[in-house]
N, C-alpha and C positions, 0 to 999 in steps of 0.2 A: 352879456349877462352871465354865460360859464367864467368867463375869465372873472368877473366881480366875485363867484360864487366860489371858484379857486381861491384867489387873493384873502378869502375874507373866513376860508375854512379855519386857518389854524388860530385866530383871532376865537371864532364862536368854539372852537374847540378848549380853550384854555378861560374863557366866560365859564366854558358847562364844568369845566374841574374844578375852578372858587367855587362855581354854587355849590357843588361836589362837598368840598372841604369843607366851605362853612356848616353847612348841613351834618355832615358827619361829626365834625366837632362839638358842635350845638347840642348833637346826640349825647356823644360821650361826657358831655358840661353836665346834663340834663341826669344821668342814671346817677350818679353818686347825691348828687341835692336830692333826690327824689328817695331816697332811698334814708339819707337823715331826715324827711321829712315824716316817711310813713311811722319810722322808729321812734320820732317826738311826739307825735300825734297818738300814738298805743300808751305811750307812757302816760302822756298828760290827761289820758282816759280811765286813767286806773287812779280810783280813792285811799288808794295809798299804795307808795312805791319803797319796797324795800333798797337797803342801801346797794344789796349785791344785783338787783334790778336796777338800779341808775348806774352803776359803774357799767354793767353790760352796754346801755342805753352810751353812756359817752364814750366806751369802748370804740362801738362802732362807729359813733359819730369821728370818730378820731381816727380808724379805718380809711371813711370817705373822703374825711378832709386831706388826707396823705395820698391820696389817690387825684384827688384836683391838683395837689401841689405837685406830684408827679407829671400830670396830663397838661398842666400851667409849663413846666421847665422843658417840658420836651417840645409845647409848639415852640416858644423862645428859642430854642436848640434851634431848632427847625428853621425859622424865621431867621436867626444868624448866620446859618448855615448858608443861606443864598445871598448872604451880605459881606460876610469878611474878607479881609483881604488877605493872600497867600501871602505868610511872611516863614522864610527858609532857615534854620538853625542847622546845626551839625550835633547827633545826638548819637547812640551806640547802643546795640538790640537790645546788649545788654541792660541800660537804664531804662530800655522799655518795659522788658519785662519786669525789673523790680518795680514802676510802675505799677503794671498791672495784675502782679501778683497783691499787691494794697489793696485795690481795688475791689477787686473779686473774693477777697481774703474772708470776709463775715458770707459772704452765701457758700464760698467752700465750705468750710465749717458745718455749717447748719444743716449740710448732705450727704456728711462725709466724701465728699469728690476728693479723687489722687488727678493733681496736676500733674503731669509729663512733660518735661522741656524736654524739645533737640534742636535747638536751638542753637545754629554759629554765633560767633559775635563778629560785629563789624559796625561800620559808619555810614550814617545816610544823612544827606543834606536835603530839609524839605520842612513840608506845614508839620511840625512836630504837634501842634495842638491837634490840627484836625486827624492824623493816623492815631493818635492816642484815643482821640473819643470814638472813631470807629473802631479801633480795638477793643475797647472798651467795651461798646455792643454786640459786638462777636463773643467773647469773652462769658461776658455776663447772660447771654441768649444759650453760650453754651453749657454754662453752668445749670441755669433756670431748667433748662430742657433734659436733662441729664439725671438717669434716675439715682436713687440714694445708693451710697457706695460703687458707683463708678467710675469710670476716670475724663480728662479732657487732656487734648493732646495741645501743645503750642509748639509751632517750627518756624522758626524766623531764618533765612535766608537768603542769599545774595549772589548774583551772577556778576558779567563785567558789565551789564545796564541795565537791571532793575535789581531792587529789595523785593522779596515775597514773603509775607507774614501769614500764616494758616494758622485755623483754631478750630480742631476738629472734635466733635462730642460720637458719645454711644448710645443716643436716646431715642428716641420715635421716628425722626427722618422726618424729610418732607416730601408730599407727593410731585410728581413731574410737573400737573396743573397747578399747583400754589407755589411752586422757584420759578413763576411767570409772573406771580401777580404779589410774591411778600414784600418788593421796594417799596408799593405803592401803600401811600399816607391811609392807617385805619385799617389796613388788610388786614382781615384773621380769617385764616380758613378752619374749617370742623375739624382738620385734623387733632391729635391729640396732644401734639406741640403747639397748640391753640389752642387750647380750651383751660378753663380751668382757673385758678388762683396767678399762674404764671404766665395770661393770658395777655397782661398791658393793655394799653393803650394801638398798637399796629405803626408806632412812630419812628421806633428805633431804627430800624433798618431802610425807611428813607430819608431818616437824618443822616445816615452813613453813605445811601445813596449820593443824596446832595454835596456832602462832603466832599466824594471822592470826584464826581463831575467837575464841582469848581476846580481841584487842585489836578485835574488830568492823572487822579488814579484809575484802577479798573477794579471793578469786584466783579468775584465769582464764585459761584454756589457750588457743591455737586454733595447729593444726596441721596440716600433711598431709603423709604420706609423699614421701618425695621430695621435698620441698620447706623442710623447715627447721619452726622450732617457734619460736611466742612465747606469752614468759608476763608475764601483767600482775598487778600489787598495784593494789590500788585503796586509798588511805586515804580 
């Protein structure tokens, strides 16, 4: 009976994380519908709707809907991420970061964030898809979290056996208790790098999880409140 009960733990332990997931997804499906629904229903209650009241009314509906198509692409991400196959290119830090200077380029902007390269250049052979889209969510996480007119730091470099890729912000940090639990799918903690308009979905960073598991990368956090947050890829 112990040995059956052994055997058959990490089986009922991964049953309880689907229910987990579907549930929590179901949640986050459920606030943005519910939320174009209250705002149809107010409008459709009112005997007459000015024009600058319907544009508000499909404002937001236009909000949520972007907000499902975001929370739609990231389980996808998610969902792919435990299916692709590693395939290995030769690429140069430098096309990374021009890369991911595009990327990030419209939420720079709109912060005024100063980007910092120190960044060597060199050549890595690897899943070039998947370190771009985890850079990506480093990147973009650091930017989001980063207050206006500050800066975010990127350092890409290279020993005789790994690449290391950092992307370090100056914004709220995370506490010791939440760099234990933010890979996990829907995590948001209260912190104030959580809250809020820049708050997402909790996906990004275990699609980046995911990511770096299949291809035998490693991430690593180090962070402190009040002080800003860096996150490393190691290849």
């Amino acid at each position: 009976y112990l040995l059956a009960r052994w055997t058959l733990r990490p089986i009922e332990r991964n049953m309880e994380l689907q229910t987990q997931f579907v549930s929590d997804a179901s949640h986050e499906i459920r606030t943005p519908l519910a939320a174009m629904l209250v705002s149809n229903e107010i409008a459709l209650r009112k005997k007459i709707l000015t024009e600058e009241k319907s544009r508000a009314v499909f404002k937001k509906n236009i909000e949520e809907i972007e907000k499902l198509s975001s929370l739609a692409e990231n389980l996808l991400n998610l969902s792919n991420s435990k299916k692709s196959i590693a395939k290995k290119t030769k690429i140069s830090a430098r096309e990374f970061n021009q890369i991911l200077a595009e990327k990030i380029k419209p939420l720079v902007l709109s912060k005024n964030i100063s980007v910092k390269n120190y960044s060597q250049d060199f050549e890595i052979e690897a899943n070039l898809s998947a370190i771009e889209q985890i850079l990506t969510i480093f990147a973009e996480n650091a930017v989001k979290y980063s207050p206006e007119n500050s800066k975010v730091e990127i350092n890409f470099s290279k020993d005789k056996k790994r690449a290391v890729f950092e992307i370090r912000d100056y914004g709220e940090g995370i506490s010791r208790v939440d760099q234990q639990k933010i890979f996990e799918r829907f995590y948001r903690s209260d912190s104030a790098r959580t809250r809020g308009e820049n708050s997402g979905y909790g996906l990004g960073l275990a699609i980046a999880k995911s990511l770096a598991e299949k291809n035998d990368f490693e991430i690593k956090v180090e962070s402190e409140l009040g002080k800003g947050s860096k996150f490393k890829l190691i290849v």
